[in-house]
C-alpha positions as CSV (number, residue, x, y, z in Angstrom):
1,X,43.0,-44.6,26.0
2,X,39.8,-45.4,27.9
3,X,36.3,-46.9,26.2
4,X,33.9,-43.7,26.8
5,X,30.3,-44.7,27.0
6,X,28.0,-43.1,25.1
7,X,24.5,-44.1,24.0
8,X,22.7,-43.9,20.2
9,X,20.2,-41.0,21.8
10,X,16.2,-41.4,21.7
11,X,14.7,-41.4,25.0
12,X,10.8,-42.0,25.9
13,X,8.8,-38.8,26.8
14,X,8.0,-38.2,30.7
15,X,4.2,-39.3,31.7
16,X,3.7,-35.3,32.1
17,X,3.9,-35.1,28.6
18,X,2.2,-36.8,25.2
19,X,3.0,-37.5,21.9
20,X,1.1,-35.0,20.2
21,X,1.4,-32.4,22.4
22,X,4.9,-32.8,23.0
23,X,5.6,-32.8,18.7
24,X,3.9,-29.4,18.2
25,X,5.4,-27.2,21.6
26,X,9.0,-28.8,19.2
27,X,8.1,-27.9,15.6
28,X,6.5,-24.1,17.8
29,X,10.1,-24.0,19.6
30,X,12.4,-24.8,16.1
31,X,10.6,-22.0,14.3
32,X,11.2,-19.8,17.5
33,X,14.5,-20.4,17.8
34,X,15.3,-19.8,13.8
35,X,13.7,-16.6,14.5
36,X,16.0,-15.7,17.1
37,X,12.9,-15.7,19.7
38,X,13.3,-17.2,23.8
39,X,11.6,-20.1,23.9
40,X,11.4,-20.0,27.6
41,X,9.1,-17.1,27.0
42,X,6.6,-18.9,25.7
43,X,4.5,-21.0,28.6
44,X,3.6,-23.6,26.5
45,X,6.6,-24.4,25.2
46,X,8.7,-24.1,28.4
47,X,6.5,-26.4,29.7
48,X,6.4,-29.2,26.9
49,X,9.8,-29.0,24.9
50,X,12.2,-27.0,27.2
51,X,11.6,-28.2,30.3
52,X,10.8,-31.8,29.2
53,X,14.2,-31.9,27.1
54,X,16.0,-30.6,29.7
55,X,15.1,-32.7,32.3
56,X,15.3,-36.1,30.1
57,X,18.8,-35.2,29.5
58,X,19.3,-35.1,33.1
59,X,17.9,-38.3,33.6
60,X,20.8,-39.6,31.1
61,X,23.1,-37.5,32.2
62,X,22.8,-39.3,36.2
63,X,22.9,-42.7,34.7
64,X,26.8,-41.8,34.8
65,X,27.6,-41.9,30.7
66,X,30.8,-40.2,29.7
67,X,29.2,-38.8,26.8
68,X,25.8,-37.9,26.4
69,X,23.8,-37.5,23.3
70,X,20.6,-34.9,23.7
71,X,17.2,-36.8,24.5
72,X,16.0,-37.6,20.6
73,X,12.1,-37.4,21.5
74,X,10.9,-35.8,18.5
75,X,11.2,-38.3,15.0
76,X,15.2,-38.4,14.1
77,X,13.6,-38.3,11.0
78,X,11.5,-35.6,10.5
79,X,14.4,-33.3,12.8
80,X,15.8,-32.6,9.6
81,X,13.5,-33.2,6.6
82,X,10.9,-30.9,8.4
83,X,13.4,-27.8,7.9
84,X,14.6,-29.5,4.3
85,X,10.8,-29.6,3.2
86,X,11.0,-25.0,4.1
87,X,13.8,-25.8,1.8
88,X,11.7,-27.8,-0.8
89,X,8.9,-25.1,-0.9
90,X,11.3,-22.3,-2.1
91,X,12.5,-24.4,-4.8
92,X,16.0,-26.5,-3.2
93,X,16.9,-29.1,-1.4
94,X,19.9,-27.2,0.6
95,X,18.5,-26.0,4.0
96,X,20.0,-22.7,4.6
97,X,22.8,-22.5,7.2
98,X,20.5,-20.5,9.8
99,X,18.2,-23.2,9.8
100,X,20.1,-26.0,10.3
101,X,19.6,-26.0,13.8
102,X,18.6,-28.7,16.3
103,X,16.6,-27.6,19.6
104,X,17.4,-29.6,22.1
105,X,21.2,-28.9,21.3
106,X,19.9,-25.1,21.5
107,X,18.4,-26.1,24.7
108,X,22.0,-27.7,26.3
109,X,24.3,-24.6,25.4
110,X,21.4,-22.0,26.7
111,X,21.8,-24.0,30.0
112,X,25.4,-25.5,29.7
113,X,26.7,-23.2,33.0
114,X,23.3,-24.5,35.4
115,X,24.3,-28.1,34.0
116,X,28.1,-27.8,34.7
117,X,27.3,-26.3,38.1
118,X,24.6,-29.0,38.6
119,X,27.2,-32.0,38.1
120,X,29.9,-30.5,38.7
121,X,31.5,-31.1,36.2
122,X,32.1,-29.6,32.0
123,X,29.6,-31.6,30.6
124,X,30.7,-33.8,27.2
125,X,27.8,-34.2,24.1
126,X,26.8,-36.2,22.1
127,X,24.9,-35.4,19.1
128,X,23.3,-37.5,16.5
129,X,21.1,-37.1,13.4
130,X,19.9,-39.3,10.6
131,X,22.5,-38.7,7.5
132,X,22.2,-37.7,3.5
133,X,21.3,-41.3,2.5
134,X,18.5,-42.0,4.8
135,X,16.9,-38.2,3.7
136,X,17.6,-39.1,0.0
137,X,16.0,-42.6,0.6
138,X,13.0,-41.0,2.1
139,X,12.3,-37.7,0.3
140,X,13.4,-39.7,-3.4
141,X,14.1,-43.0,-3.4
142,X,16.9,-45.0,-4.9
143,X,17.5,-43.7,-8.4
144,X,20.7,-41.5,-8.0
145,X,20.7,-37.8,-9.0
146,X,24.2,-36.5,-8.2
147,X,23.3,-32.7,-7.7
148,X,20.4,-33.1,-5.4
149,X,22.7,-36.1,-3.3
150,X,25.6,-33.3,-3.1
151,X,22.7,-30.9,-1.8
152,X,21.8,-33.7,1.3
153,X,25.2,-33.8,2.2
154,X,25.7,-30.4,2.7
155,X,22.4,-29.9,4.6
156,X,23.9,-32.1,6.9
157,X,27.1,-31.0,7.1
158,X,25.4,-27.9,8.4
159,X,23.4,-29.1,10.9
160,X,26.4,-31.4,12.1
161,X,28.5,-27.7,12.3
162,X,26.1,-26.2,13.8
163,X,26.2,-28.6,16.7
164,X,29.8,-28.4,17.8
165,X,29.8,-26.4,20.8
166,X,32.8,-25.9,22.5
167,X,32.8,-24.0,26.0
168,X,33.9,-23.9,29.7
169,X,30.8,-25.8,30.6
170,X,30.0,-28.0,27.6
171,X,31.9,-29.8,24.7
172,X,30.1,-31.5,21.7
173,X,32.7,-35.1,22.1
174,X,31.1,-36.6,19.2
175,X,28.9,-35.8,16.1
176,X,27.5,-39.0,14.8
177,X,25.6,-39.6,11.5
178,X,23.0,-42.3,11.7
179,X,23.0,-44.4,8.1
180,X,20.5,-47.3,9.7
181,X,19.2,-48.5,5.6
182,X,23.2,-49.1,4.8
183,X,23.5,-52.4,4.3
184,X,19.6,-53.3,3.7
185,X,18.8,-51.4,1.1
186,X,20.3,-48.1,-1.0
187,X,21.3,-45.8,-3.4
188,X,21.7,-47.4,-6.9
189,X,24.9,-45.6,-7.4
190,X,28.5,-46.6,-6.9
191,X,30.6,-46.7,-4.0
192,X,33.1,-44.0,-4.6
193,X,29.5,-42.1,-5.0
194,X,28.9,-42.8,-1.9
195,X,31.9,-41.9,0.0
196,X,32.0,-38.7,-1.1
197,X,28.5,-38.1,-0.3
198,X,29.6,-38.6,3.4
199,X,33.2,-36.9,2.7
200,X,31.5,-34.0,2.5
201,X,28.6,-34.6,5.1
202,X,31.4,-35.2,7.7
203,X,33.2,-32.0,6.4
204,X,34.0,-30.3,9.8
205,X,36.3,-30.0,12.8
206,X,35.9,-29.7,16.7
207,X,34.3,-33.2,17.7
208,X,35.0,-37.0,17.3
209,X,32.7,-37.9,14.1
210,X,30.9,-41.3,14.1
211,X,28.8,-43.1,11.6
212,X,26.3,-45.2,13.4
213,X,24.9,-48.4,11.5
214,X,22.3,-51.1,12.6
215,X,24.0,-53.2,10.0
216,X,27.9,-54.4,9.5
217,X,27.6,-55.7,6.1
218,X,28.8,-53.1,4.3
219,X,30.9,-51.2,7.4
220,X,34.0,-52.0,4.9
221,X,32.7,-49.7,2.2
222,X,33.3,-46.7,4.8
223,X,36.5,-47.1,5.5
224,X,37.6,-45.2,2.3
225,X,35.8,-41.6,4.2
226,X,38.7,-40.2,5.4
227,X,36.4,-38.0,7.3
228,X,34.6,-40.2,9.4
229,X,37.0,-40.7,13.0
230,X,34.6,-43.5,14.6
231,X,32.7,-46.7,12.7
232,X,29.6,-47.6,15.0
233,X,27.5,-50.9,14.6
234,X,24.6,-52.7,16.7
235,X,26.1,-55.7,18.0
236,X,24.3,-56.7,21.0
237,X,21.0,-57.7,19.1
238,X,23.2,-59.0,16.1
239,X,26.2,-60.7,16.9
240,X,27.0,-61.5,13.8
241,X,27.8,-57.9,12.9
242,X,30.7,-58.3,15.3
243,X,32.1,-60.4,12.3
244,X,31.9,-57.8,9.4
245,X,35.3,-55.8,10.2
246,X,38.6,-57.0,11.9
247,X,41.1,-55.0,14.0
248,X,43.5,-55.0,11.0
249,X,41.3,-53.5,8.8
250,X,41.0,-50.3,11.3
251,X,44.5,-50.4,11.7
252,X,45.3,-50.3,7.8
253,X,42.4,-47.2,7.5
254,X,43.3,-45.6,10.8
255,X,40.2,-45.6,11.7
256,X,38.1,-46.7,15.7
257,X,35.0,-48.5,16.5
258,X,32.0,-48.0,18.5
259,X,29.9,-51.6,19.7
260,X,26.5,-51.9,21.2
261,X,26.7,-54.3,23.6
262,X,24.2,-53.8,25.3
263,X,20.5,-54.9,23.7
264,X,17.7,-51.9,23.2
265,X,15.4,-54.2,21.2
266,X,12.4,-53.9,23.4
267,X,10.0,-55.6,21.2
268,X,11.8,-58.7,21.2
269,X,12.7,-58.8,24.6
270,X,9.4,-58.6,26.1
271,X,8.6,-61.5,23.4
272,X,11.2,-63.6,24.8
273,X,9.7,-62.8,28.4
274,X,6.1,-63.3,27.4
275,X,7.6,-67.0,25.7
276,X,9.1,-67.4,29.4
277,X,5.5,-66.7,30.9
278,X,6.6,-63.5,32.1
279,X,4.0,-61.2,31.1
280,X,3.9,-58.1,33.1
281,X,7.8,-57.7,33.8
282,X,9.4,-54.7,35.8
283,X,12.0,-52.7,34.7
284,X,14.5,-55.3,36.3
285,X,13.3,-57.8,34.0
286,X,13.6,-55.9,30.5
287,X,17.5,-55.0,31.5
288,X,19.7,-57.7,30.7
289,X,21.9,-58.1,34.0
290,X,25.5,-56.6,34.3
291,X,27.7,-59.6,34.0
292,X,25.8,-60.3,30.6
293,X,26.6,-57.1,29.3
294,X,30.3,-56.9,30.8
295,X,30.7,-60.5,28.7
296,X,29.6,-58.7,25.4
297,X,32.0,-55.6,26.2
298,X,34.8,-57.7,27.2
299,X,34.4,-60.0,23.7
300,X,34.5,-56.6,21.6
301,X,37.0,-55.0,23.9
302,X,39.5,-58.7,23.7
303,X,39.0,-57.8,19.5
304,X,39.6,-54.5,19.0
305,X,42.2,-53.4,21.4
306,X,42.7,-50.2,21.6
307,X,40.6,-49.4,18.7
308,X,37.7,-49.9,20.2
309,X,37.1,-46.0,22.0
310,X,33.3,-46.0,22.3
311,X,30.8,-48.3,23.7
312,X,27.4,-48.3,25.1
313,X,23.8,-49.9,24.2
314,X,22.9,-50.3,20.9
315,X,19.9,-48.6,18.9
316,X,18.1,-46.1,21.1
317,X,15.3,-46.1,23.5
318,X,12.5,-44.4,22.5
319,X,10.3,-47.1,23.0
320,X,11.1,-48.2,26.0
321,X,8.4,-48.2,28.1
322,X,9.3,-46.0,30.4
323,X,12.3,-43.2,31.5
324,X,12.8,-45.1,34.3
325,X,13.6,-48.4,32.7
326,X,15.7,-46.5,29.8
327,X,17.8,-45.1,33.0
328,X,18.5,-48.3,34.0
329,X,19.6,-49.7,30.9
330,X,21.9,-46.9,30.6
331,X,22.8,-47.5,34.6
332,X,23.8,-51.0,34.0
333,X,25.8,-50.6,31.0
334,X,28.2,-47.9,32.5
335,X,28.4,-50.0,35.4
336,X,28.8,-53.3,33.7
337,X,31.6,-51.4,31.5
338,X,33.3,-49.8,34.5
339,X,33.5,-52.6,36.7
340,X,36.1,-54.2,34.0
C-alpha cells in the first residue's frame, strides 16, 4: 500500500487571535458543548475557537496531506487533564464518558458536509491526544498505583472512542496516543504493567491506532500491545531513533511504522541559521528544502518496506512562527514524499 502523510497536529494560532483569549473562548466552548449547547451561538466563541479552528484546519487541510489531524492549539496537555481535574473534584480519576470529548473534533463533524463539499472530496482525520502515562506522570508522578493507572487508561480510551467518526463526508483514519516521556523518564512499574495500561487505552475499533514517541529507545517494549496498529517515532531531529527497531521486528509483531522525516524543531533551527549569520530568515529559510526531506523518506522507506504506512514531519508546530511557515512545512513534505 501507499505511505499516507499525516502530521503529529499542533498548529500556531492566526494573528487575529491570542493566546489568552483564544484558551478561554476553548475551555467556554468544551463546557458548551458537554452541555449539549451550539457554540456557534455564542459570538465570542464563534469568533475565537470555532471559526479560528476551523479555518486552521483548512490551512492543513490545502497543504495536500492525506490525513489530517485537527489544529491542536489549545495545550495537548491540559485537553484532557482539564476535564480529568471535573473528575478529581467529585472524588475519581475516570472522566465520565459524556465528557470525554475534544472540541475541535466536535468542530470537524458539525461541518464535515461544508468541508467535503469544499475539497471535494470525504475528508480523512487524524486525531491525537497525550496518553495515560503522560496524565499519570503529570497529575502523580512515578510511584505506581495500579487502580488509579487502570482509571487513566480508560479516560483515554474514551476520549479516543469518542473521536472515531465515520460518515459520508469524514472518517477518523487514525487515533494516535502521544507517550513523548517514554523512553526519558517513567513509571516505576514493570513492563507487562505497562502494556496493559495501553491495551486497554487503545481498546477500540473504527480507525488506524498509533502510538506517537519523540524517543525510540524503548519502541521495543510496545510491540507486546496487541492493540496498537501503528508505532510512530521522531526521526528527522534524531536519527538515531531510526536505529531502535528493525523491519523484522515489525514483521515478527505484525505491527507498521510511522517516521518523521521531516524536522519541526524550530528552536534549533533558527540557532543553526543565527550560527550561519542568518538572523531574520523567511519562511523559505526555516523549511528544510524538498530533496533533503525526500532523502530522509527514501532512507526510512529503503528500511521498512512495506511496513512503513505513515509518514510526515515530526513533533508538531505549535511554535512555529507563523501559519504560513507551518503550511509550508507541511507543503514540502507532501510534495517531497509524492514526488518519489
Amino acid at each position: 500500500m501507499d505511505t499516507l502523510i499525516d502530521d503529529i497536529g499542533s498548529f500556531p494560532l492566526p494573528p487575529t487571535v491570542d493566546r489568552e483569549t483564544f484558551n478561554k473562548a476553548y475551555a467556554l466552548a468544551r463546557d458548551a458543548i458537554i452541555a449539549g449547547r451550539d457554540v456557534r451561538q455564542n459570538e465570542f466563541l464563534l469568533k475565537n475557537f470555532w471559526k479560528v479552528t476551523l479555518d486552521s484546519f483548512k490551512t492543513k487541510v490545502r497543504s495536500g496531506l492525506d490525513v489530517v489531524n485537527y489544529p491542536q492549539q489549545y495545550d495537548g496537555m491540559k485537553q484532557v487533564s482539564d476535564v480529568i481535574h471535573m473528575a478529581m473534584n467529585k472524588g475519581s480519576f475516570l472522566v465520565e464518558e459524556k465528557n470525554a470529548v475534544l472540541p475541535e473534533v466536535h468542530v470537524i463533524s458539525e461541518e464535515a458536509k461544508n468541508l467535503s463539499e469544499e475539497f471535494d472530496k470525504k475528508i480523512l482525520l487524524r486525531v491525537s491526544l497525550f496518553g495515560p502515562m503522560e496524565q499519570y506522570l503529570k497529575e502523580v508522578g512515578t510511584v505506581p498505583y495500579s487502580d488509579v493507572l487502570d482509571n487513566f487508561a480508560e479516560t483515554i480510551r474514551r476520549f479516543a472512542k469518542n473521536s472515531v467518526l465515520n460518515t459520508k463526508h469524514v472518517k477518523t483514519e487514525v487515533v494516535s496516543i502521544d507517550e513523548p516521556s517514554f523512553g526519558f523518564m517513567g513509571i516505576g512499574t514493570s513492563n507487562d504493567v505497562l502494556c496493559r495500561v495501553l491495551e486497554k487505552s487503545f481498546d477500540f475499533q473504527g480507525a488506524v491506532r498509533q502510538i506517537h514517541l519523540h524517543s525510540a529507545a524503548r519502541l521495543p517494549d510496545l510491540l507486546c500491545v496487541k492493540n496498537i496498529d501503528v508505532l510512530s517515532f521522531e526521526y528527522a531531529a534524531s536519527p538515531k531513533n531510526i536505529e531502535a527497531i528493525s523491519k523484522k521486528m515489525l514483521d515478527d509483531a505484525d505491527k507498521q511504522i510511522r517516521v518523521g522525516v521531516a524536522r519541526t524543531d524550530i528552536d534549533n533551527i533558527l540557532a543553526e541559521l543565527n550560527d550561519a549569520d542568518v538572523a531574520k530568515p523567511s519562511i523559505e529559510q526555516l523549511v528544510e528544502s524538498e530533496a533533503v526531506i525526500r532523502k530522509r523518506y527514501l532512507t526510512a522507506k529503503e528500511k521498512y518496506g512495506d511496513r512503513m504506512t505513515f509518514t510526515g514531519p515530526d513533533c508538531g508546530l505549535g511554535s512555529w512562527p507563523s501559519q504560513e511557515a507551518a503550511q509550508l512545512l507541511l507543503k514540502r513534505t507532501v510534495d517531497a514524499v509524492k514526488s518519489v
